[in-house]
N, C-alpha and C positions, 0 to 999 in steps of 0.2 A: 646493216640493212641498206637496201640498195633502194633510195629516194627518186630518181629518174632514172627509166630504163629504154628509152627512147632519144634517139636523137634525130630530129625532123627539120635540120638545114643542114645539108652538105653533099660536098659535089663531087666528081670525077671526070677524067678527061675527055666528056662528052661537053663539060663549060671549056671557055674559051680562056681562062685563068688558072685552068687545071690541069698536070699532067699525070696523074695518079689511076691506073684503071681502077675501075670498081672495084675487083675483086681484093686489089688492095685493102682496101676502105673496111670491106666487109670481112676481111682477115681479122682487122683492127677493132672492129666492132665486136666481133664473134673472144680474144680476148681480152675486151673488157666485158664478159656478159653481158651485153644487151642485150634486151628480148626483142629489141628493134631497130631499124635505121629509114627513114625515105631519103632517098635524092632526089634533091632540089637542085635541077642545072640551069643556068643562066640562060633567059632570052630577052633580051636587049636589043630589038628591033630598030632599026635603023641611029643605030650606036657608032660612033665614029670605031675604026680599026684602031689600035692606040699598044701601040711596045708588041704588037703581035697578037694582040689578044682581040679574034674574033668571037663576036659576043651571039651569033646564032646557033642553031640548034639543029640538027636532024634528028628531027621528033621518032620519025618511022624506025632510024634506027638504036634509037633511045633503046625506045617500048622493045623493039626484040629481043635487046640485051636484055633488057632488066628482066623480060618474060624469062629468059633462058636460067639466070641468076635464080631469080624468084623459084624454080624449078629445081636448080642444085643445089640450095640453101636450105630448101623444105624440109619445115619439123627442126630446123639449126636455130633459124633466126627470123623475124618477119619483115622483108623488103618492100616496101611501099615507094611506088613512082611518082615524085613531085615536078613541081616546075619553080623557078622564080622567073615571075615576071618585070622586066622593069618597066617602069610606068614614067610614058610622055606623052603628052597631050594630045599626039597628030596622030600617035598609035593607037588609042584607047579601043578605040571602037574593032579594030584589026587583034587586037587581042580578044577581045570579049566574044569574036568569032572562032579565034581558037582556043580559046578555052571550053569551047562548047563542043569543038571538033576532038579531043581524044578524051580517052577514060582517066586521067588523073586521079588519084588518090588524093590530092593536097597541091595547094596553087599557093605561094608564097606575093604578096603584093609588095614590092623594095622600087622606091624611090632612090637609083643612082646620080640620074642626068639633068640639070637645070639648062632649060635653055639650050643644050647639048654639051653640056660640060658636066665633068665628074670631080666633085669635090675630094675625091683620092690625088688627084694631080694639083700642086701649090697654085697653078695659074687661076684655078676657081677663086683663089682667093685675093690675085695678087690685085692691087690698088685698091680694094675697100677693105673697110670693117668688118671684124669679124663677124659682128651680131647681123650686121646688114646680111650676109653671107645665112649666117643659120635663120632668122627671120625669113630669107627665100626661101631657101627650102622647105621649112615648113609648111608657109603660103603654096606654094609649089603643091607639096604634097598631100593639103587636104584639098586643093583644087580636083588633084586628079583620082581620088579618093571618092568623093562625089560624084564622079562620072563614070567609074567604073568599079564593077559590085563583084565579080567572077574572081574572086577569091574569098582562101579562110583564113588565112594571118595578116597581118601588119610585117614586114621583115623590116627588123633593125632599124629603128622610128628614126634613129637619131643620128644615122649613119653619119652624115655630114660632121657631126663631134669627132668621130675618129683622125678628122685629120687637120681638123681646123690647126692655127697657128700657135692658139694656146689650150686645144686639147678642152678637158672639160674643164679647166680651174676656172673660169669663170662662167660655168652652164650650169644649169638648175635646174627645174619646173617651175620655182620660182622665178628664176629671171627670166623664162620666156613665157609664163600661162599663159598668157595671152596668143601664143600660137599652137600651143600643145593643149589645153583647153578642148578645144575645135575638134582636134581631132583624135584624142579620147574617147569623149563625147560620141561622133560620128560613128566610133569601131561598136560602142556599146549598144548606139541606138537600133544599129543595123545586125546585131548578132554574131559580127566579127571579132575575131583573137586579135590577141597583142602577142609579139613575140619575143621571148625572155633571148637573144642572142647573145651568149658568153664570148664569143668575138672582143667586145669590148674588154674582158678580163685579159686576152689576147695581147690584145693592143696597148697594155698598160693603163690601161684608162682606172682603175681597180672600179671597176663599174663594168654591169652587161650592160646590152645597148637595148632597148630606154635605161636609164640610172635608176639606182633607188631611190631617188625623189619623185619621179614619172609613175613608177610603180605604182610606189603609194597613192599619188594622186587617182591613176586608177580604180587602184582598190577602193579608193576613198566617196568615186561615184558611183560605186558599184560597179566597177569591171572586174569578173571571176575568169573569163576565158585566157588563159594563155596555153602559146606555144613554145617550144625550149628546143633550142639549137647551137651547134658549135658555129655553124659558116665554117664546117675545117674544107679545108682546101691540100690538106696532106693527113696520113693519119694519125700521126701524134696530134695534132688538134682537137681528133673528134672525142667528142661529149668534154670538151676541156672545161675544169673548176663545174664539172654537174654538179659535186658534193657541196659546193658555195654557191651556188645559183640555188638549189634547192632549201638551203639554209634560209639565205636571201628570203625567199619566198614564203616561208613557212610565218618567218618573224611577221612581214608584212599581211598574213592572215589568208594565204592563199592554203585551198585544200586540194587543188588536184591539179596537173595540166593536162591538154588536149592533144591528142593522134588522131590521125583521121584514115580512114579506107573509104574509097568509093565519095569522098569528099564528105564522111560524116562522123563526125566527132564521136570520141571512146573519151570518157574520162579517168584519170589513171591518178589512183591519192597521191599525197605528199608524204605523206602522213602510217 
């Protein structure tokens, strides 16, 4: 029985970390039966250039592909047009204008850059503490959480774990509630998903990104919304370990997760 048939983060060579065309993506998709896939391409608005990797987006010619796709695929598979946004402070309001300017199906909210720095690169971390390091970002990211509402998921709450110095052996939700608390809380008050990203299985971390400590915490205050994604960025990635993230889920007392079209949630069992 097939637990998740959706996969609602991941990209093609319209992100600026991607060289894979869609139609790859969607070869990969189609066999592993999925009934679905959206792309979510990066935009990262005044994002430093860094190894090559431009992080803007030609929106217009986004949408045309994916129209054309979404046309060849029809009755194959269901392609839904996302975005990720990355979220900094001076942009906030410059997104919340273009999120309102195209039709999006699903808008991804991922906290990359502190201060203009990417904790994927060791320099974020070099001469402080690690904790000091994930205690920012956090701060960081319910900061801008609070100020900008034009999304439906949470991406990868905890991204910064992925690369920290010592990984997750010493993260929790216990050792940080006090920053992850906040903004739990925040996604639930406001009707926003959390999103189960298997990246972190990826990464070795044997954890998606939030862990299963954060999960639970959610579930625990009553958070039912999530979103499930690879972040694959090639397509052996995509939907990677669904069959243990949905496991994952099921244990923790979740009954369904959420796809969106037209930016409104389908619920789809676990179960």
């Amino acid at each position: 029985m097939k637990y998740i048939t959706y996969d609602c983060h991941l990209h093609s060579d319209f992100s600026g970390d991607c060289e894979i065309p869609a139609s790859g993506m969607i070869a990969r998709a189609l066999s592993l039966g999925l009934d679905g896939i959206c792309f979510t391409e990066h935009l990262d608005l005044d994002a430093p250039v860094t190894d090559g990797c431009d992080f803007s987006l030609d929106t217009d010619s986004y949408f045309k592909k994916m129209r054309q796709l979404q046309e060849t695929y029809d009755g194959r598979i269901a392609i839904r047009i996302g975005v990720e946004l990355g979220l900094q402070e001076h942009v906030l309001d410059v997104l919340t204008d273009y999120a309102a300017s195209w039709p999006f199906d699903f808008i991804i909210a991922s906290q990359h850059y502190i201060n203009g720095s990417d904790p994927y690169y060791p320099s974020y971390f070099e001469g402080r503490e690690e904790r000091q390091c994930y205690e920012e970002f956090f701060e960081v990211q319910l900061a801008n959480l609070k100020r900008f509402s034009s999304y439906q998921t949470l991406g990868h709450m905890d991204y910064v774990v992925r690369y920290g110095p010592n990984r997750n052996s010493q993260y929790s939700f216990e050792a940080y509630s006090d920053y992850i608390d906040p903004i739990l809380k925040h996604l639930i008050e406001n009707g926003k998903c959390l999103e189960v990203n298997t990246g972190g299985f990826k990464y070795g971390l044997g954890q998606p990104n939030p862990d299963t400590s954060v999960l639970k915490r959610y579930r625990e205050l009553g958070g039912e919304l999530v979103t499930i994604g690879s972040d694959a960025h090639t397509p052996e990635y995509l939907a990677f370990d669904f069959p243990r993230a949905a496991d994952l889920l099921r244990q923790l007392g979740f009954r369904y997760y959420a796809v969106f079209r037209n930016r409104t949630a389908e619920l789809m069992p676990l179960v």
